[in-house]
Backbone as JSON Lines, residues from 0, in Angstrom:
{"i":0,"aa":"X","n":[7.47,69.12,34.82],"ca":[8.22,68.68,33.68],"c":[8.41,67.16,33.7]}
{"i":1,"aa":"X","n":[8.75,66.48,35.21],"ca":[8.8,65.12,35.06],"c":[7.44,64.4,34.76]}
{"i":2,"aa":"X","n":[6.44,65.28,35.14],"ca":[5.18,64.23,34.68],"c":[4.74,64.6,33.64]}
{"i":3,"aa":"X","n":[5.24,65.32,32.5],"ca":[5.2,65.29,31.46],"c":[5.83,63.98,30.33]}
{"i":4,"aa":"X","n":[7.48,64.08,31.09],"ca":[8.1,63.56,30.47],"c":[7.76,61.67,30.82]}
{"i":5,"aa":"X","n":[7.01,61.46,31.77],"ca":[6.64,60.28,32.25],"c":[5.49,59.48,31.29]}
{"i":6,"aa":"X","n":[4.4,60.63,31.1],"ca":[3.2,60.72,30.6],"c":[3.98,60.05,28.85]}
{"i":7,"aa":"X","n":[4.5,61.36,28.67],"ca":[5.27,60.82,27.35],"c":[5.36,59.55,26.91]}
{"i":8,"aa":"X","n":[6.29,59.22,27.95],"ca":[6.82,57.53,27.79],"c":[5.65,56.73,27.87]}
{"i":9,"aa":"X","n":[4.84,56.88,28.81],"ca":[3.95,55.96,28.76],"c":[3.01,55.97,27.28]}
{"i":10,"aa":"X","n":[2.67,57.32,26.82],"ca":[1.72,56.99,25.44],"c":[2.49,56.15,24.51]}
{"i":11,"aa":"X","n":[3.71,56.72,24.54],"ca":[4.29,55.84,23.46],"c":[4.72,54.26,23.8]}
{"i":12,"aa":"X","n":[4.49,53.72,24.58],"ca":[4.82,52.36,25.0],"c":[3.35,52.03,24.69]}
{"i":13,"aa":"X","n":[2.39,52.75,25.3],"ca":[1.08,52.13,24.9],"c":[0.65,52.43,23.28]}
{"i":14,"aa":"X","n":[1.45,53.28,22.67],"ca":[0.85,53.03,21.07],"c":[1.76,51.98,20.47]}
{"i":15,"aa":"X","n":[2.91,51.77,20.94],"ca":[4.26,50.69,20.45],"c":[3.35,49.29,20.63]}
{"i":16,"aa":"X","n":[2.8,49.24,21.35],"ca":[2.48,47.6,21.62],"c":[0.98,47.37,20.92]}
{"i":17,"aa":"X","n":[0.28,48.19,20.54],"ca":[-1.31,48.0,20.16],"c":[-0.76,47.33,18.84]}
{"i":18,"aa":"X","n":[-0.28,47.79,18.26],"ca":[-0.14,46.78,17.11],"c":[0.19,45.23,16.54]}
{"i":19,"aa":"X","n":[0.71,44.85,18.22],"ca":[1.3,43.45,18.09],"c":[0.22,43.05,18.66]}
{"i":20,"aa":"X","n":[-1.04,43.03,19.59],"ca":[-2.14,42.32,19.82],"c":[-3.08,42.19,18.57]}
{"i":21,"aa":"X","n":[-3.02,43.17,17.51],"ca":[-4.06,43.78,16.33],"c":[-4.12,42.15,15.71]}
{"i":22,"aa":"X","n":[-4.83,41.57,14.93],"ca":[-5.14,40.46,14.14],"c":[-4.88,39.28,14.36]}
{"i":23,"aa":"X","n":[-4.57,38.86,16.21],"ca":[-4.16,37.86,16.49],"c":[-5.31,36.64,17.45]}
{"i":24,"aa":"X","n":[-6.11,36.78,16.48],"ca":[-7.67,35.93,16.83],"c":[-8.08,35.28,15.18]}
{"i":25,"aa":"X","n":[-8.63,34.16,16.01],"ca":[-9.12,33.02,14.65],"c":[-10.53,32.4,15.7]}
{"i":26,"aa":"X","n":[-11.5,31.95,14.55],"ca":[-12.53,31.04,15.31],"c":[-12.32,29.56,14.9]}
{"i":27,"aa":"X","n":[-12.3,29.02,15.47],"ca":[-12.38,27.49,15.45],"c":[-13.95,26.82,15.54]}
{"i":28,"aa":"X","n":[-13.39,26.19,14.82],"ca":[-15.17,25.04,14.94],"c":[-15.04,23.38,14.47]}
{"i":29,"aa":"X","n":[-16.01,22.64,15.19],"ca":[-15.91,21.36,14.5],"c":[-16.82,20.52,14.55]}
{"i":30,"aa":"X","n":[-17.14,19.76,13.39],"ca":[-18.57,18.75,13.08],"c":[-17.99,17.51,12.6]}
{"i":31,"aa":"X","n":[-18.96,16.23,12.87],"ca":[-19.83,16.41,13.54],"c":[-19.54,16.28,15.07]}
{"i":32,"aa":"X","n":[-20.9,16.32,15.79],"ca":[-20.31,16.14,17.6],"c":[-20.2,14.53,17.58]}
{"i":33,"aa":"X","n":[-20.14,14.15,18.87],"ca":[-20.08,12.49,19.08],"c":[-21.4,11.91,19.55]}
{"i":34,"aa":"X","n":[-22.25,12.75,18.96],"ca":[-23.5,11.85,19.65],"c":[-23.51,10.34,19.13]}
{"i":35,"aa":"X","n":[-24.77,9.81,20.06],"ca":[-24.35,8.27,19.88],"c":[-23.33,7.97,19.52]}
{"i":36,"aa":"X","n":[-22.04,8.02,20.05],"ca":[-20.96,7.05,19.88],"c":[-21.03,6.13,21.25]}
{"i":37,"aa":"X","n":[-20.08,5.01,21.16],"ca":[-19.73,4.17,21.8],"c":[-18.24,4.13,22.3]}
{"i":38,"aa":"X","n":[-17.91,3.84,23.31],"ca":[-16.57,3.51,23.88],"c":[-15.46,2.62,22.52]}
{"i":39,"aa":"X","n":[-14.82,2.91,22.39],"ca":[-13.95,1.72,21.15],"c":[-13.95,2.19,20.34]}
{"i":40,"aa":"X","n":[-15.36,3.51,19.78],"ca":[-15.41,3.79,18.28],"c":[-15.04,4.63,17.89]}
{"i":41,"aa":"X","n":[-14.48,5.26,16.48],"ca":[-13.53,6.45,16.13],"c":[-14.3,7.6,15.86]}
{"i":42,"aa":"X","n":[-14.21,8.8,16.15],"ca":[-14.7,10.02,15.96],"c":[-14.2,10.57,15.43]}
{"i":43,"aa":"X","n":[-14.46,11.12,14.17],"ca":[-13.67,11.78,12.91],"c":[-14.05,13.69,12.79]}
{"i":44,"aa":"X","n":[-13.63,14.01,13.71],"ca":[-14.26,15.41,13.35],"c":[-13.24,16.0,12.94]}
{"i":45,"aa":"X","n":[-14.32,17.02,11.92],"ca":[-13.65,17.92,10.89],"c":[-13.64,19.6,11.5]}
{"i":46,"aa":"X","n":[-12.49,19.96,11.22],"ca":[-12.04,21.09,12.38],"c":[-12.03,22.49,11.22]}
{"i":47,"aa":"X","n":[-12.47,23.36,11.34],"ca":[-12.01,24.38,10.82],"c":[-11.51,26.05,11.56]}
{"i":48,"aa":"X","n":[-10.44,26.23,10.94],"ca":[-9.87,27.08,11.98],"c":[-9.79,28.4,10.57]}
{"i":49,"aa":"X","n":[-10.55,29.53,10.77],"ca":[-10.81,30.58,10.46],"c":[-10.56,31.64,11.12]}
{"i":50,"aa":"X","n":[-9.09,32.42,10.37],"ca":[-8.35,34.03,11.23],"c":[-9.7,35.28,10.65]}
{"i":51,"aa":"X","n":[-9.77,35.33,12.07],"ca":[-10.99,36.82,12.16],"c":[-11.93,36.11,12.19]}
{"i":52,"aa":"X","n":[-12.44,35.39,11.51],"ca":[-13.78,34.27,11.37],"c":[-13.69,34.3,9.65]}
{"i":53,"aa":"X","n":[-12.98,34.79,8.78],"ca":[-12.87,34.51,7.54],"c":[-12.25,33.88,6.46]}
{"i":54,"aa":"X","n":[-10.91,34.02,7.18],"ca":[-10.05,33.68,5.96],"c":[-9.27,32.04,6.38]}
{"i":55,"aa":"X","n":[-9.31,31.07,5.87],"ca":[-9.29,29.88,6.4],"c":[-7.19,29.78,6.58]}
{"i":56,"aa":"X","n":[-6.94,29.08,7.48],"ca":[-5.54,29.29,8.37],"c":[-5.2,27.48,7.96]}
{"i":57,"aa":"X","n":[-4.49,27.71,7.03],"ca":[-3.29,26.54,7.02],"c":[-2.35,26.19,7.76]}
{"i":58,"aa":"X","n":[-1.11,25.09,7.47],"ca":[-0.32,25.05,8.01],"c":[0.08,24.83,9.64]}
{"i":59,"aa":"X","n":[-1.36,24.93,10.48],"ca":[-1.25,24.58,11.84],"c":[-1.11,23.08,12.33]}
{"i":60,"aa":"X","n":[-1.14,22.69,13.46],"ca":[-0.87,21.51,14.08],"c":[-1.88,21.6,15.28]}
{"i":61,"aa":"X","n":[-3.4,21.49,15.02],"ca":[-4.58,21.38,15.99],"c":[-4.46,20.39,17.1]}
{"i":62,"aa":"X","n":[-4.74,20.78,17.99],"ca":[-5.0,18.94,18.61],"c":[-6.37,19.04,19.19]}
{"i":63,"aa":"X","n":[-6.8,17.61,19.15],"ca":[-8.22,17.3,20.5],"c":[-7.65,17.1,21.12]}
{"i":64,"aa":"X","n":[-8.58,17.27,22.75],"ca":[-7.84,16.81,23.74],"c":[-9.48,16.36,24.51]}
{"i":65,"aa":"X","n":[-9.61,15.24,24.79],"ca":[-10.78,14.82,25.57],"c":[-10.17,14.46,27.05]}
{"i":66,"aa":"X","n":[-11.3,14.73,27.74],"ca":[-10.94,14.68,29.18],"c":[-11.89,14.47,30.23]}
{"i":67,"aa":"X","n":[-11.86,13.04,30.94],"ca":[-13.1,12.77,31.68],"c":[-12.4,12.89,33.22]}
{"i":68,"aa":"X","n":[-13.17,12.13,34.56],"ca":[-12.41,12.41,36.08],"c":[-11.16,11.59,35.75]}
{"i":69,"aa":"X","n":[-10.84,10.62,35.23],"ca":[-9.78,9.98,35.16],"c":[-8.6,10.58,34.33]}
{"i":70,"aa":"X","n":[-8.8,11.78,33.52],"ca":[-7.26,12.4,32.86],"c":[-7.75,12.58,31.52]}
{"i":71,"aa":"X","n":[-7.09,13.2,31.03],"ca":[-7.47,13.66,29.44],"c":[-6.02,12.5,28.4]}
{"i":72,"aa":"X","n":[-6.9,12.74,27.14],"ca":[-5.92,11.79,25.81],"c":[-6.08,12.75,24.88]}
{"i":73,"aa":"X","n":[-4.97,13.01,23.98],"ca":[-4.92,14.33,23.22],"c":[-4.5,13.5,21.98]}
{"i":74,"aa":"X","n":[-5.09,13.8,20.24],"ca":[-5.05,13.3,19.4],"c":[-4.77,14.54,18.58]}
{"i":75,"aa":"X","n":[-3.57,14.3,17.42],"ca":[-3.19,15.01,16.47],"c":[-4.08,15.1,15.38]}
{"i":76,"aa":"X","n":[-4.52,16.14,15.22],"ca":[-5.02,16.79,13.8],"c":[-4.62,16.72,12.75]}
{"i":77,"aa":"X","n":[-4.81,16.34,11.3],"ca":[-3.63,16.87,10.02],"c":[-5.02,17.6,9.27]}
{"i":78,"aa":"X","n":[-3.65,18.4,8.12],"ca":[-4.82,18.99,7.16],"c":[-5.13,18.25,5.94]}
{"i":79,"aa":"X","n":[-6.45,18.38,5.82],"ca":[-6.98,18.01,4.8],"c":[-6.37,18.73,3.31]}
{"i":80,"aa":"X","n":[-6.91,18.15,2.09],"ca":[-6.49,18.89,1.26],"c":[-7.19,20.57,1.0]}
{"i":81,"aa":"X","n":[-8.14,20.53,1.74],"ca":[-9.18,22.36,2.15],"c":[-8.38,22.83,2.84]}
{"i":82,"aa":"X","n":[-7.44,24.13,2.31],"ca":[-6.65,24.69,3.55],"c":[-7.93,25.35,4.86]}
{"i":83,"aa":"X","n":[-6.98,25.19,5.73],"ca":[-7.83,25.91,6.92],"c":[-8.81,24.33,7.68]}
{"i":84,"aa":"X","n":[-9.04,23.37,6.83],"ca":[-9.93,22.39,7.21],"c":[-8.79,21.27,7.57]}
{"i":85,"aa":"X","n":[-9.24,20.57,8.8],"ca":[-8.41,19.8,9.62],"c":[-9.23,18.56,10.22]}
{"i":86,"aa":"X","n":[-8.67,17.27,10.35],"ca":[-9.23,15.85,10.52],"c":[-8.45,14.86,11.51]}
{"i":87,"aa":"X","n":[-9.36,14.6,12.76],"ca":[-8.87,14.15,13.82],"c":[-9.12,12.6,13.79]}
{"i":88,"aa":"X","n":[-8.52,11.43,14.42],"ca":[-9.34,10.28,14.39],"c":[-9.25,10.11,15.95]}
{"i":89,"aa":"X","n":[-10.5,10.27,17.03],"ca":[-10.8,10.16,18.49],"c":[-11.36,9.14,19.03]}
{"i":90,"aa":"X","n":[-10.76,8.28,19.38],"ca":[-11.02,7.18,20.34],"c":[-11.48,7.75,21.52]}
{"i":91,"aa":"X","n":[-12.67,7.37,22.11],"ca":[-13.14,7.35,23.81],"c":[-12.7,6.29,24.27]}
{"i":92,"aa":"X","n":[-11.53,5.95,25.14],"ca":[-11.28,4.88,25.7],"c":[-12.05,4.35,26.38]}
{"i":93,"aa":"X","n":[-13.14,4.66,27.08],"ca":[-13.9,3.98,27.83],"c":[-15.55,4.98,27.87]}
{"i":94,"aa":"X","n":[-16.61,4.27,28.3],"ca":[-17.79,4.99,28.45],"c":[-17.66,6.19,29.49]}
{"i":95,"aa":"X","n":[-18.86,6.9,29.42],"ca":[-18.82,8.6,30.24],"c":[-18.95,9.13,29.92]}
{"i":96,"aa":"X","n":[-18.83,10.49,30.45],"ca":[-18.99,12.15,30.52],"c":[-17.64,12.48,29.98]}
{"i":97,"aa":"X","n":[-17.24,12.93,28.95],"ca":[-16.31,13.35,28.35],"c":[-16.19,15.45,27.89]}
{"i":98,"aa":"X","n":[-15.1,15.89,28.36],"ca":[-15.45,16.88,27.57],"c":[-14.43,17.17,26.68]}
{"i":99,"aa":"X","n":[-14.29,18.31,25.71],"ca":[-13.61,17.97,24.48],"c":[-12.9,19.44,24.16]}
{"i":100,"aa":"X","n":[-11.68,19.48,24.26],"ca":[-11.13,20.73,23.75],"c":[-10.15,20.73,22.63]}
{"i":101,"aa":"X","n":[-10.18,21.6,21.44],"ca":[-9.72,21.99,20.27],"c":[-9.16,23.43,20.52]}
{"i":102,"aa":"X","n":[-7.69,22.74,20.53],"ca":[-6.59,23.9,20.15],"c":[-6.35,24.08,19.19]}
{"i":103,"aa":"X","n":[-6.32,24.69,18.32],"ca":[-5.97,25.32,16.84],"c":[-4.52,25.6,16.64]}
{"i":104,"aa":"X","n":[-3.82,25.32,17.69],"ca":[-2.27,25.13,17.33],"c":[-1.73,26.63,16.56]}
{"i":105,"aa":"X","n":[-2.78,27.84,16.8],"ca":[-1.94,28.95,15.96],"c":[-2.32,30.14,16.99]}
{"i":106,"aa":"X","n":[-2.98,30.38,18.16],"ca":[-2.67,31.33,19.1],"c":[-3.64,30.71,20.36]}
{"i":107,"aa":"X","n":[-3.33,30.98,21.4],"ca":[-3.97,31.03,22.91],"c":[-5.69,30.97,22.78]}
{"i":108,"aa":"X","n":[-6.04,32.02,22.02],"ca":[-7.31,32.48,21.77],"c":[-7.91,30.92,20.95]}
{"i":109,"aa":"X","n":[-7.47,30.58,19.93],"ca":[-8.1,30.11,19.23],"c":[-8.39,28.59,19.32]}
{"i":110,"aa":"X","n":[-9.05,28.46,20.53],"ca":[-9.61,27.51,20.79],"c":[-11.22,26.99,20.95]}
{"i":111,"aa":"X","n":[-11.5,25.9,21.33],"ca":[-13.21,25.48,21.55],"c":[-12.84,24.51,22.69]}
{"i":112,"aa":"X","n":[-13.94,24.62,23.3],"ca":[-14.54,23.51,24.31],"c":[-16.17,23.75,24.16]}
{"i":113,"aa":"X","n":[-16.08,22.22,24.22],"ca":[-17.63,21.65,24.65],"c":[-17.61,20.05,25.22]}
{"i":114,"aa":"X","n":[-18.69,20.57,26.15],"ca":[-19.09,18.54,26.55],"c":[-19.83,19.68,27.89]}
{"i":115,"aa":"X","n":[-20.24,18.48,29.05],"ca":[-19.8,17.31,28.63],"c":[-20.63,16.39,27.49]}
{"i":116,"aa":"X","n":[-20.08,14.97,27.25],"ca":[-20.91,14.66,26.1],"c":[-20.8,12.97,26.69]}
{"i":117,"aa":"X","n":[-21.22,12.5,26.22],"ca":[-21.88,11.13,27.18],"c":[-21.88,10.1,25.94]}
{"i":118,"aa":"X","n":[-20.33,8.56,26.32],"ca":[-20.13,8.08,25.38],"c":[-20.97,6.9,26.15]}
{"i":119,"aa":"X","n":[-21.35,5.81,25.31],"ca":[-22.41,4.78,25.69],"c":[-20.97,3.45,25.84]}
{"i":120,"aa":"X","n":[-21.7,2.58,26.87],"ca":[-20.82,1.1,26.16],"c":[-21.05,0.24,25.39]}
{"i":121,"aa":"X","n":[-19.63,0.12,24.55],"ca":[-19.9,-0.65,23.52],"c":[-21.26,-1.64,23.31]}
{"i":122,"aa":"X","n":[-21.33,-1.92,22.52],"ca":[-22.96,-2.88,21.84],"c":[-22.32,-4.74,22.33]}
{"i":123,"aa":"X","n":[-23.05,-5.39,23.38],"ca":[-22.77,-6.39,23.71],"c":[-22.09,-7.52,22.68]}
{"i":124,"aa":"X","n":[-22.91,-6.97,21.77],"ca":[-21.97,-8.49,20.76],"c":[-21.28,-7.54,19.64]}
{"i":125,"aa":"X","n":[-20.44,-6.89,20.13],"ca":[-19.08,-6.29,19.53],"c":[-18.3,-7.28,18.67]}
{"i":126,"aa":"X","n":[-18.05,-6.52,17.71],"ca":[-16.98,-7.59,17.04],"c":[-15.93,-8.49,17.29]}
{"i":127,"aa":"X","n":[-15.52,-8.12,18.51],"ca":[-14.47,-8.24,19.47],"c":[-14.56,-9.8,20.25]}
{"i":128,"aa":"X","n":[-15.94,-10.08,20.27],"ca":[-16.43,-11.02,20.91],"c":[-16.68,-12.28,19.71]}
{"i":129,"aa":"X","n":[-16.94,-13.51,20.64],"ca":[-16.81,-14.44,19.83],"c":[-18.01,-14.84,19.52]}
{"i":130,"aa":"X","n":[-18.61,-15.45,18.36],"ca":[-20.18,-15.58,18.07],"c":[-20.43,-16.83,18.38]}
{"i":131,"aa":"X","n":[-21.04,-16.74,19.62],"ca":[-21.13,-17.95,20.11],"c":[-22.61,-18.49,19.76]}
{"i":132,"aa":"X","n":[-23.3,-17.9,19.41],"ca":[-24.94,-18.43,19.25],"c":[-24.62,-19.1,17.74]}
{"i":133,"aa":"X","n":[-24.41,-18.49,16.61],"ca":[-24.12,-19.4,15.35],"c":[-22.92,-20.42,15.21]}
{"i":134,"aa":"X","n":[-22.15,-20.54,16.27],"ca":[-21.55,-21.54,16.31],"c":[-22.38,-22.53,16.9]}
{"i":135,"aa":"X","n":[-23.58,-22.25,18.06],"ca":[-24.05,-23.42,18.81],"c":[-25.07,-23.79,17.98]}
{"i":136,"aa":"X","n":[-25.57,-22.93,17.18],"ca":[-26.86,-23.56,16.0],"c":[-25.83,-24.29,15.33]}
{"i":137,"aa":"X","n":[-24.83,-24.0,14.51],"ca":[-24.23,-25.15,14.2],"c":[-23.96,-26.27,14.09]}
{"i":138,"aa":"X","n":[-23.23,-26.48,15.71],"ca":[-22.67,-27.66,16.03],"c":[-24.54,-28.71,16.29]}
{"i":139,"aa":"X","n":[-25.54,-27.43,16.71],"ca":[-26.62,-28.69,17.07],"c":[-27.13,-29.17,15.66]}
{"i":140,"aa":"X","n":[-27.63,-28.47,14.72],"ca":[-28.08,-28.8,13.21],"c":[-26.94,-29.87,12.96]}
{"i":141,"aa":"X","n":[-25.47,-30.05,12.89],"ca":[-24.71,-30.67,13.02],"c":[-24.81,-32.14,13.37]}
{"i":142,"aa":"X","n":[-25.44,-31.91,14.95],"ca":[-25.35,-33.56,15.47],"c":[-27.05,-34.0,14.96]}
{"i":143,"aa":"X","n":[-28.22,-33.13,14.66],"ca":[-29.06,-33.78,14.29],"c":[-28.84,-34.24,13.21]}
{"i":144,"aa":"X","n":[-28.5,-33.64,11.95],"ca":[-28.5,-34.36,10.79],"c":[-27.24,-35.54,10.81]}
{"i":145,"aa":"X","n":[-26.44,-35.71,11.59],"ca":[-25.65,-37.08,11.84],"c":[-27.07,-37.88,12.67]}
{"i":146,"aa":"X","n":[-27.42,-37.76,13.81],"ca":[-27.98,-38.96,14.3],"c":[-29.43,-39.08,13.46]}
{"i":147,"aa":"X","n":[-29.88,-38.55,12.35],"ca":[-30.85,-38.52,11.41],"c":[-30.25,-39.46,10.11]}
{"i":148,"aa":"X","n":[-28.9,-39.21,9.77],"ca":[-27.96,-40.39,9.32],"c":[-27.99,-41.98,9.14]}
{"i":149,"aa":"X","n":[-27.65,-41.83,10.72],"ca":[-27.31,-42.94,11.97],"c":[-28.51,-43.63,11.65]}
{"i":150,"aa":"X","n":[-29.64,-43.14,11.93],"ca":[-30.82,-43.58,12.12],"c":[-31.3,-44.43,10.62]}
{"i":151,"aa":"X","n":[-31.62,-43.57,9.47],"ca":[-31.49,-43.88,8.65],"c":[-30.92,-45.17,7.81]}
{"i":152,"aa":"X","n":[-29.92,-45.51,8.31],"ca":[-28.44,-46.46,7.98],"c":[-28.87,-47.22,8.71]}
{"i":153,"aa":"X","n":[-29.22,-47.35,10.06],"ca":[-29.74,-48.87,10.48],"c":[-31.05,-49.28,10.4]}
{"i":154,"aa":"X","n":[-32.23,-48.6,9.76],"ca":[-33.17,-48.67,9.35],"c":[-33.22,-49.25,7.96]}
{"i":155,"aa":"X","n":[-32.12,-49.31,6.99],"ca":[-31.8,-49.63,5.75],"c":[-31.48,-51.18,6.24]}
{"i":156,"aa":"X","n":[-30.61,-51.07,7.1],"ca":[-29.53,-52.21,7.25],"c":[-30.75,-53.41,7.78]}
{"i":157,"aa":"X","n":[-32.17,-53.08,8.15],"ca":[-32.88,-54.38,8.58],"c":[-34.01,-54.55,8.07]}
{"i":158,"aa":"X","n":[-34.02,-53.79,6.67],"ca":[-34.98,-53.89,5.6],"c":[-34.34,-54.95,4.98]}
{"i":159,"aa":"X","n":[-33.07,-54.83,4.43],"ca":[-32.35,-55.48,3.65],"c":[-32.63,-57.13,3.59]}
{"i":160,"aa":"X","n":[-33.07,-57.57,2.62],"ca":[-33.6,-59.22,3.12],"c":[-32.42,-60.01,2.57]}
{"i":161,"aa":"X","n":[-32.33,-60.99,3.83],"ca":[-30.91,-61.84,3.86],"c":[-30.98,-63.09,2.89]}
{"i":162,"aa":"X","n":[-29.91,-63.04,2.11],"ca":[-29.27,-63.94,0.77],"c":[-29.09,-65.28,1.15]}
């Protein structure tokens, strides 16, 4: 009789709870990847977070989270005006092997990872830097057409026949 009455309890605890795991999965996805990017530059990926894989899920708070040997940097998501569609802006602080995880901010499950993914360093004459080659054509076109001047002006000055 007691392992009846045990058995009991247990089906019904196990039919009580199947229903609160039932519909609590979404797929996440996001384009484009970061190929060719550079260290400094912004990565704009567009996130979409789909419950079951169909019906597009508003109202969440996604994050990236990139993460190389030195520690991960996590960037807030907002939504676009497409419910369910979501827009990150991702800085790689520095060049490397990066890998990249998207929480969907609406259950455990509904996440992505991928990498690693391999950011390049910045392009030597970055904006950042000062343009030093068209300043030095400059300043030299500069002093030639003065001592082309110069030259000029005292070449005048002993043509000139004296009064």
């Amino acid at each position: 009789m007691r392992y009846l009455i045990v058995l009991s309890a247990l089906v019904v605890a196990l039919a009580a709870s199947a229903p609160a795991g039932a519909g609590g999965w979404a797929t996440v996805g996001f384009a484009p990847l970061p190929d060719g990017m550079a260290a400094g530059e912004t990565w704009k990926p567009t996130i979409t977070v789909l419950q079951h894989g169909r019906t597009p899920l508003g109202g969440l708070s996604p994050v990236v989270t990139i993460t190389d040997d030195e520690g991960a940097h996590t960037f807030p998501a907002t939504e676009t005006s497409e419910v369910g569609v979501y827009e990150a802006s991702v800085v790689f602080p520095e060049s490397g092997d990066w890998r990249i995880a998207i929480d969907s901010g609406w259950a455990a499950e509904a996440s992505v990872t991928y990498g690693p993914v391999t950011i390049g360093s910045p392009p030597a004459g970055s904006p950042t830097s000062f343009p030093a080659l068209p300043v030095g054509v400059a300043i030299i076109a500069g002093l030639a057409l003065l001592a082309a001047a110069t030259f000029g002006v005292v070449r005048q000055r002993r043509l000139t026949p004296a009064s």
